[in-house]
C-alpha positions as CSV (number, residue, x, y, z in Angstrom):
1,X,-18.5,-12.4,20.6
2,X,-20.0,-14.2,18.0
3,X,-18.9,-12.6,15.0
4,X,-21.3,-14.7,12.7
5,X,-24.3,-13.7,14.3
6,X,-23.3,-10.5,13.9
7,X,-22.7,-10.5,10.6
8,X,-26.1,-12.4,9.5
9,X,-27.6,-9.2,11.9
10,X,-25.9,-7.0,9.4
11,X,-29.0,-5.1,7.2
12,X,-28.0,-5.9,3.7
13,X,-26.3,-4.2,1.1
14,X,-27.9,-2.0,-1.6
15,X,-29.4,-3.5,-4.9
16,X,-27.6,-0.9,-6.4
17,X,-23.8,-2.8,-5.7
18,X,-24.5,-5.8,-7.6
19,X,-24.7,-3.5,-11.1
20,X,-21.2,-2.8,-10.2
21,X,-19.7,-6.0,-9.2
22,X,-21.2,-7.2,-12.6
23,X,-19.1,-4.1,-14.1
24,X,-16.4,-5.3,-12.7
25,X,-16.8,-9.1,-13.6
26,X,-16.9,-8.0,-17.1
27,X,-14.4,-5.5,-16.4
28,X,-12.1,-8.2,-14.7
29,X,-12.8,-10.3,-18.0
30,X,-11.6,-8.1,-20.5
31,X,-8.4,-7.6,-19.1
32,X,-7.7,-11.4,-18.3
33,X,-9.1,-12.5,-21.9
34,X,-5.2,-11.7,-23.2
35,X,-3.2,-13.7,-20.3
36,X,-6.6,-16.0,-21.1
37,X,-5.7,-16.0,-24.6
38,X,-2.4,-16.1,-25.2
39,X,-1.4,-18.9,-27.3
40,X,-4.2,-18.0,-29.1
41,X,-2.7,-15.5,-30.0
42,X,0.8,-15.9,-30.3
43,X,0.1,-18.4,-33.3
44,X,-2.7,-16.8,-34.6
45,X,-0.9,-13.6,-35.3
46,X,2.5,-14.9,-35.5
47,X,4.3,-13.3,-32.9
48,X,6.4,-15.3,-30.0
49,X,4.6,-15.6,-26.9
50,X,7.0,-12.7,-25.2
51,X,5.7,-10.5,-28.2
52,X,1.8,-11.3,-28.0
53,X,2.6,-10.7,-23.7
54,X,3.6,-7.1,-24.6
55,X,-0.3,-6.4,-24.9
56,X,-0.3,-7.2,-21.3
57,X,2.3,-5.5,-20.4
58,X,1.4,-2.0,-22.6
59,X,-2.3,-2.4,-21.5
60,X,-1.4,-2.3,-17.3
61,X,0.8,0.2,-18.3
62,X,-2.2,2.2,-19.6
63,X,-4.4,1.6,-16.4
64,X,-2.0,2.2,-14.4
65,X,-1.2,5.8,-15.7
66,X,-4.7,6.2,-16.5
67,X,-6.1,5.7,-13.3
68,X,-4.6,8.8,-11.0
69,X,-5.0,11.4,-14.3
70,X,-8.6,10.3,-15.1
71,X,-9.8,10.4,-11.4
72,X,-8.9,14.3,-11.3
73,X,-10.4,14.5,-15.3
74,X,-13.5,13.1,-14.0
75,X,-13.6,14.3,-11.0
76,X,-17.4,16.1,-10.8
77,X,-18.7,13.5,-13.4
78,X,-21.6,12.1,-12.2
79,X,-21.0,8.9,-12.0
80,X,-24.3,6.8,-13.5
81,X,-22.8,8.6,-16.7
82,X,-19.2,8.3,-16.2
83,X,-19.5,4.3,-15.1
84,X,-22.2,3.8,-18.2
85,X,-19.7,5.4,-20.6
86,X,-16.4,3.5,-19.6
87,X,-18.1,0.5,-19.8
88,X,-19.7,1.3,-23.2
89,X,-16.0,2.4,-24.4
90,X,-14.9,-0.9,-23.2
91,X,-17.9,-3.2,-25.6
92,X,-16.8,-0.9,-28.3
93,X,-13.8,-1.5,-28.6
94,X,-13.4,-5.6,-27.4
95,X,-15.5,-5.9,-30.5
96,X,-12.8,-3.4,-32.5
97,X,-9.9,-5.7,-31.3
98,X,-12.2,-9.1,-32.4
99,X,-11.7,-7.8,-36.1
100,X,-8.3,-6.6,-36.1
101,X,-6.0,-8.2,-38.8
102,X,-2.3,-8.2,-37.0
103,X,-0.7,-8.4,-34.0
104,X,0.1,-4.2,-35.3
105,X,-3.1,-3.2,-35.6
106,X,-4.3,-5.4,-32.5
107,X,-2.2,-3.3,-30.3
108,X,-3.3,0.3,-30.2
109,X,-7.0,-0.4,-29.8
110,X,-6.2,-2.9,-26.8
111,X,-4.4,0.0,-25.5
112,X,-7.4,2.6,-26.2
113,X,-9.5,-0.2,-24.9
114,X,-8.1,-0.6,-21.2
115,X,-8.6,2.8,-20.7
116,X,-11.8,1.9,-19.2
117,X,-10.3,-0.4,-16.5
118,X,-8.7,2.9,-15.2
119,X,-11.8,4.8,-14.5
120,X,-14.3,1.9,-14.1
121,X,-13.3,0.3,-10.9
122,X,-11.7,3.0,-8.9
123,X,-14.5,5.4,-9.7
124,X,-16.6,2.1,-8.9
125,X,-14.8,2.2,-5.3
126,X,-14.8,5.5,-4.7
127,X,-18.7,6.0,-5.0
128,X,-19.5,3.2,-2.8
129,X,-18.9,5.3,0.5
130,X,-21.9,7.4,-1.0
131,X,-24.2,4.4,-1.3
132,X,-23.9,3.0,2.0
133,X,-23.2,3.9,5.8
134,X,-20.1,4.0,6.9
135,X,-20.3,0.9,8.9
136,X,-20.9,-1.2,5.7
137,X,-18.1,0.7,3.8
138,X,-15.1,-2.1,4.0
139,X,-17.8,-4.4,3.2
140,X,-19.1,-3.2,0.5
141,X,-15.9,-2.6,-0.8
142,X,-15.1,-5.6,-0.8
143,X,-18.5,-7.2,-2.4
144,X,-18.2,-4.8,-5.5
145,X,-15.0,-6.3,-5.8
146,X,-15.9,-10.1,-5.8
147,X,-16.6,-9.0,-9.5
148,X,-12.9,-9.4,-10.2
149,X,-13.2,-12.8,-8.4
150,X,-16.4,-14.1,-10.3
151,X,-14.4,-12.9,-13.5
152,X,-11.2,-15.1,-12.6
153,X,-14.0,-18.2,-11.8
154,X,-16.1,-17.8,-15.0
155,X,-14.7,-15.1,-17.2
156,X,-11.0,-16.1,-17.5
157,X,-11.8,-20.0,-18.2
158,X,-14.4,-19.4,-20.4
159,X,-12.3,-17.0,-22.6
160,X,-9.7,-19.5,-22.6
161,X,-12.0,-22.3,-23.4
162,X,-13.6,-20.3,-25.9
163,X,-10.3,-18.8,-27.0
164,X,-8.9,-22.3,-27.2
165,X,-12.3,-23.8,-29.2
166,X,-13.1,-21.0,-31.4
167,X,-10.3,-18.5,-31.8
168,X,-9.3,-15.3,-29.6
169,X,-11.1,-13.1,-31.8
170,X,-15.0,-14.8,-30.7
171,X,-13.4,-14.4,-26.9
172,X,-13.1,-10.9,-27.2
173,X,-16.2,-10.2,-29.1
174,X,-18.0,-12.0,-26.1
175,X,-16.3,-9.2,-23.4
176,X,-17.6,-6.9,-26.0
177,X,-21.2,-8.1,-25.7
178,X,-20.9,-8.4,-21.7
179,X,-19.9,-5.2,-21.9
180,X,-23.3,-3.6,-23.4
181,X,-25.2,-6.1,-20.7
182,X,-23.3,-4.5,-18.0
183,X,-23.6,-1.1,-18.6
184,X,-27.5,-1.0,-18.8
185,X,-27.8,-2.9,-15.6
186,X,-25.5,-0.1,-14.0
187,X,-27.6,2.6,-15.8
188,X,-30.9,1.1,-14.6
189,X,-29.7,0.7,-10.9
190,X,-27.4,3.5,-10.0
191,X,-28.4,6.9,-8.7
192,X,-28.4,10.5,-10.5
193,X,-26.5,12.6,-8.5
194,X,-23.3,10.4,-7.2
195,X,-20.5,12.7,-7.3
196,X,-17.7,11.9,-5.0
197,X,-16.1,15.3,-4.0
198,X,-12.9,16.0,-6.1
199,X,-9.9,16.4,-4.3
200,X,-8.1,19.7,-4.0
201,X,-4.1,20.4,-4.7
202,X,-4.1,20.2,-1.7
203,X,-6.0,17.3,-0.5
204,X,-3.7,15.5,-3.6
205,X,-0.6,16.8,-2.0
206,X,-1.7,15.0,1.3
207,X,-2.2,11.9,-0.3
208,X,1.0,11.9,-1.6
209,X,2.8,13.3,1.4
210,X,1.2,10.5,3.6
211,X,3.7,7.8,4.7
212,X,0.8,5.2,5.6
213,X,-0.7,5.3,2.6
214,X,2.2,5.5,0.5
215,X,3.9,2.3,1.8
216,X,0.5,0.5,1.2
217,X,0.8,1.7,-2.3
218,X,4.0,0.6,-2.6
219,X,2.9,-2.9,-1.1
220,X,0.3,-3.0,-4.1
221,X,3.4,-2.9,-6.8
222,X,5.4,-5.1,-5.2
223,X,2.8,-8.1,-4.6
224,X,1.4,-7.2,-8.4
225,X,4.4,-7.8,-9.8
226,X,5.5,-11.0,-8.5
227,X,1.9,-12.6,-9.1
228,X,2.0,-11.3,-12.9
229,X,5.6,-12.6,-13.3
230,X,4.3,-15.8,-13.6
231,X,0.2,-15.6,-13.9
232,X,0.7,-13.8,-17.3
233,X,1.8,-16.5,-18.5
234,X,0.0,-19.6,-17.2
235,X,-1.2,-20.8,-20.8
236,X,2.2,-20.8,-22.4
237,X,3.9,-22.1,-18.9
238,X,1.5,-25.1,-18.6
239,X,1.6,-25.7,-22.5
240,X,5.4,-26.4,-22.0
241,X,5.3,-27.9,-18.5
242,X,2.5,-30.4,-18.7
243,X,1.2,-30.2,-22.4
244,X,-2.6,-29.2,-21.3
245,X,-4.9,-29.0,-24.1
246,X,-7.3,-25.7,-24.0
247,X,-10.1,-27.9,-22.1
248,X,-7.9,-28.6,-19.1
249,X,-6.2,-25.5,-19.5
250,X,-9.9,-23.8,-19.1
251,X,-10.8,-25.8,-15.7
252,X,-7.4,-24.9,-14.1
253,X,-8.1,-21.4,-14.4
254,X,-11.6,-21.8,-13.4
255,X,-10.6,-24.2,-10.2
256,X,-7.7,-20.7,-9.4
257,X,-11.1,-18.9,-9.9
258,X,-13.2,-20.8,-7.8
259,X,-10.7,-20.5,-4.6
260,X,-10.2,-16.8,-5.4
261,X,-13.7,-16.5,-4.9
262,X,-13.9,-18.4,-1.8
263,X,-11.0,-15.7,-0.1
264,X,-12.6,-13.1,-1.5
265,X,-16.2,-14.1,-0.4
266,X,-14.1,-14.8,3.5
267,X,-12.2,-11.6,3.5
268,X,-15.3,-9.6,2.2
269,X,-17.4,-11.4,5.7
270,X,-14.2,-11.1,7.9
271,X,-12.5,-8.1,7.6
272,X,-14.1,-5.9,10.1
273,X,-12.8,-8.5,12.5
274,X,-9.1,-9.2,11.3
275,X,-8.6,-5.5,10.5
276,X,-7.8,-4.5,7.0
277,X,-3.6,-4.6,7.8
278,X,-4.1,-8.0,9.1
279,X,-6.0,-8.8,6.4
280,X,-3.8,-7.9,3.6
281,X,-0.8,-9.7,5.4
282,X,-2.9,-12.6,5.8
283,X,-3.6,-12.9,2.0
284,X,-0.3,-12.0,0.3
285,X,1.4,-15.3,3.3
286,X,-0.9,-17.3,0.8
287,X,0.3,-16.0,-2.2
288,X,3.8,-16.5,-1.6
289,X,2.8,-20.1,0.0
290,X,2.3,-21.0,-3.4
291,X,4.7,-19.3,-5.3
292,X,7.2,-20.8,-3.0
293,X,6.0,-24.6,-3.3
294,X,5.5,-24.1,-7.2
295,X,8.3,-26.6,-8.0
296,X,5.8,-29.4,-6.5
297,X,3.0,-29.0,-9.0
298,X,4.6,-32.0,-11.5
299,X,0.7,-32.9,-12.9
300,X,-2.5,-31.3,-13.6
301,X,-3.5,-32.6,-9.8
302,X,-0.5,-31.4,-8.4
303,X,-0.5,-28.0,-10.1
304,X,-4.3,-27.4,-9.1
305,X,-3.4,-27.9,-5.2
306,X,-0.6,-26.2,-5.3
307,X,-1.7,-22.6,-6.4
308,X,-4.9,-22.4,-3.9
309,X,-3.3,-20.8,-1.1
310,X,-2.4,-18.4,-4.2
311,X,-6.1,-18.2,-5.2
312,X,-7.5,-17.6,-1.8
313,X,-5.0,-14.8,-1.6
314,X,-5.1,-13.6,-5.2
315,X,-8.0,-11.4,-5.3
316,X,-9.2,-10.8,-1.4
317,X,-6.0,-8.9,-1.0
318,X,-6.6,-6.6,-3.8
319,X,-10.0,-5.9,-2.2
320,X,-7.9,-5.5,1.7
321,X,-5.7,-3.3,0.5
322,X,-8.8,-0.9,-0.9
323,X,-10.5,-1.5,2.3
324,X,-7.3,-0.5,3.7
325,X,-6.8,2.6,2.3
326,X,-10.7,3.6,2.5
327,X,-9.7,3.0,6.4
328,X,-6.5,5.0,7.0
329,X,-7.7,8.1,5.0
330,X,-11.9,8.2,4.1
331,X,-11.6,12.0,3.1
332,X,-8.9,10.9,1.1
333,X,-10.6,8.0,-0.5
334,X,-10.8,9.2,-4.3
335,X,-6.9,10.1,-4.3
336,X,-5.8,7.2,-3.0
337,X,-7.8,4.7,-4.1
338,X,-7.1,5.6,-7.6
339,X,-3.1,6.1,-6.9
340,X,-3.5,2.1,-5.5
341,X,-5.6,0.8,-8.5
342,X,-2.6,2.5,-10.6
343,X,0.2,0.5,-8.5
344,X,-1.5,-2.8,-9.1
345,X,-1.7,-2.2,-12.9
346,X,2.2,-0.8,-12.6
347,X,3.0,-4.1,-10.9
348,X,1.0,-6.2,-13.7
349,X,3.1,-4.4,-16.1
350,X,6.2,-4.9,-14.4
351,X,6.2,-8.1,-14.1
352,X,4.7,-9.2,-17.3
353,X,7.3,-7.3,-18.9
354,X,9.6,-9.1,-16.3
355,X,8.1,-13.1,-17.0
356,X,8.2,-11.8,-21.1
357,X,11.9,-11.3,-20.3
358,X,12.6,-14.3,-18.6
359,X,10.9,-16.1,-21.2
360,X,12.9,-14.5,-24.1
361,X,16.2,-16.0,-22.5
362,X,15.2,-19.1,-21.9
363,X,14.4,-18.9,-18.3
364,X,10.7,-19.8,-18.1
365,X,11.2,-22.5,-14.9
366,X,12.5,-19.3,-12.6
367,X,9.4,-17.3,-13.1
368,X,8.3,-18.2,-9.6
369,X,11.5,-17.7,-8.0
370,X,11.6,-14.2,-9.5
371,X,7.2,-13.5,-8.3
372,X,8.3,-14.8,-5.1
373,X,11.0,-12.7,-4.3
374,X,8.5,-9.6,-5.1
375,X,5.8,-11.3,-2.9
376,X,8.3,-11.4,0.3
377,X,9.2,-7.6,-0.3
378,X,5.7,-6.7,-0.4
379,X,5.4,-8.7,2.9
380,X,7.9,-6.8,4.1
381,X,6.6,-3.1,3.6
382,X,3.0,-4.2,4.6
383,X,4.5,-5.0,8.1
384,X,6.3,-1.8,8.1
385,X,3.1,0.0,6.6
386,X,1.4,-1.1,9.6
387,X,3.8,0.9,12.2
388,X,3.2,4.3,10.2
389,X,2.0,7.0,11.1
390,X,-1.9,7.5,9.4
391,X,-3.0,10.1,7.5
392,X,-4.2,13.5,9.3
393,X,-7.6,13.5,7.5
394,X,-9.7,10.8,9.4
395,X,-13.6,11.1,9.0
């Protein structure tokens, strides 16, 4: 069959999904402006660079608890309000953080500030089977979340750049201001009436009880945390490893950016074909690719080839494993796409803390040895994921 006619015969996806892609660009932004930042930071507020990575660390710990407890708050929210607000929250208080004093005072308002990550893009996700057919869902899924890619290709460098040029504090008020662009775009194009239906004690119990999608949860911590071992600290890493000044600091995140786009823009048109546990294997093999030739990357060259395989994997298999999920269990969609969004944030803040603690003692140069080993387990339990059992409620 040729499966790129098909796909150009495919009738295209609503207006409506580009409002929240942007969401989560800016979305996607704000919580990479710190790993974006953090040099920036570190002297600026003079705290060691394992300090100033705490904000990473505290701030996925946030999502990730905020995500499972907010989708049950929020539950029959409509979600034009709910999605205008959380991004509203998040302009607020980037611009908060942009006049804080001290690396003190910094920290609780970052930590009220991610909050918003935690209902935005789940809540994002879990709507989207109300705005299309079901035989668009896995891709649209996986378009809203080529925000996060588009954020790691423009957002992430340009905070750096901007971070590096004229101080963390302009890079956060600029998430601030993206923030109030985003959320009248998503005002003006989505829907009255989108409320996903909240799940029951019982439907939650389900989630939870379901082997299938447990594992793949589990696969979401494991693969977080050995990417955020080391990608939390890029800045400082390449600082000390090849001395790059903020401007070529800048294109290397946008070149990761620009390759994380490009497998997220390939999984988003091929996972219908591949299947979404195929997929996610498919893009975590890259990740660990890279992790495990890291030693190689001796020059700015060097460094840039090495981590595409990482890239292409980076953010498409974030966007799988949604698809995934969406896939095993649709009735279920709400539960457990939330209980994933709050495993990749667990995993950020494991392994921050993790790379922050490797740092501390001196052991910078095994960060990828340790994000590799967490890669391969993931790896692992996706393959073993893939021989459960699904779910009992199939639509």
């Amino acid at each position: 069959m040729d499966t790129t006619g098909t796909t150009a015969r495919q009738p295209p996806l609503p207006g409506v999904l580009w409002a929240l892609l942007l969401g989560n660009f800016v979305i996607g932004t704000g919580v990479m402006v710190v790993p974006g930042t953090l040099n920036e930071l570190s002297s600026s507020l003079n705290v060691p660079v394992a300090t100033a990575g705490q904000l990473i660390s505290a701030g996925a710990l946030v999502m990730c608890l905020g995500a499972p407890l907010l989708a049950a708050v929020v539950a029959g929210w409509d979600r034009r309000r709910l999605l205008t607000l959380s991004l509203l929250w998040y302009g607020v208080l980037h611009l908060l953080c942009a006049a804080m004093p001290s690396f003190g005072t910094l920290f609780p308002v970052r930590v009220l500030a991610v909050i918003s990550p935690a209902i935005f893009t789940p809540q994002a996700a879990a709507c989207v089977g109300l705005l299309v057919p079901p035989a668009q869902r896995g891709r649209a899924i996986t378009f809203v979340f080529l925000g996060w890619s588009v954020a790691s290709v423009l957002g992430l460098p340009l905070a750096a750049w901007i971070g590096g040029s004229l101080g963390w504090r302009s890079a956060f008020a600029l998430v601030g201001l993206m923030s109030f662009a985003s959320m009248a775009w998503v005002w003006r194009a989505m829907p009255d009436g989108i409320r996903p239906p909240a799940l029951s004690a019982a439907a939650w119990r389900e989630t939870l009880r379901s082997r299938a999608l447990m594992l793949c949860v589990a696969v979401t911590v494991l693969y977080s945390a050995g990417q955020f071992v080391l990608f939390s600290y890029f800045a400082p890493y390449y600082k000390a490893r090849l001395d790059l000044s903020p401007l070529q600091l800048s294109l290397l995140f946008a070149w990761f950016g620009v390759f994380g786009f490009i497998g997220n823009v390939w999984m988003s048109r091929n996972i219908d074909r591949l299947g979404t546990a195929r997929a996610v294997m498919i893009s975590i093999a890259g990740i660990a690719l890279s992790l495990l030739l890291w030693p190689l990357g001796t020059s700015l060259l060097l460094a840039a080839l090495v981590m595409v395989p990482w890239a292409l994997g980076c953010f498409s298999s974030n966007s799988a494993q949604q698809a995934r999920l969406v896939g095993l269990a649709p009735m279920l969609a709400a539960g457990s796409i939330a209980l994933n969004t709050s495993a990749m944030y667990a995993g950020q803040a494991l392994g921050a803390a993790s790379g922050g603690w490797l740092i501390a003692h001196g052991q910078m140069h095994v960060l990828h040895w340790a994000g590799l080993g967490g890669v391969l387990l993931a790896m692992l339990l996706s393959w073993r994921a893939s021989l459960a059992s699904p779910p009992l409620r199939q639509a």
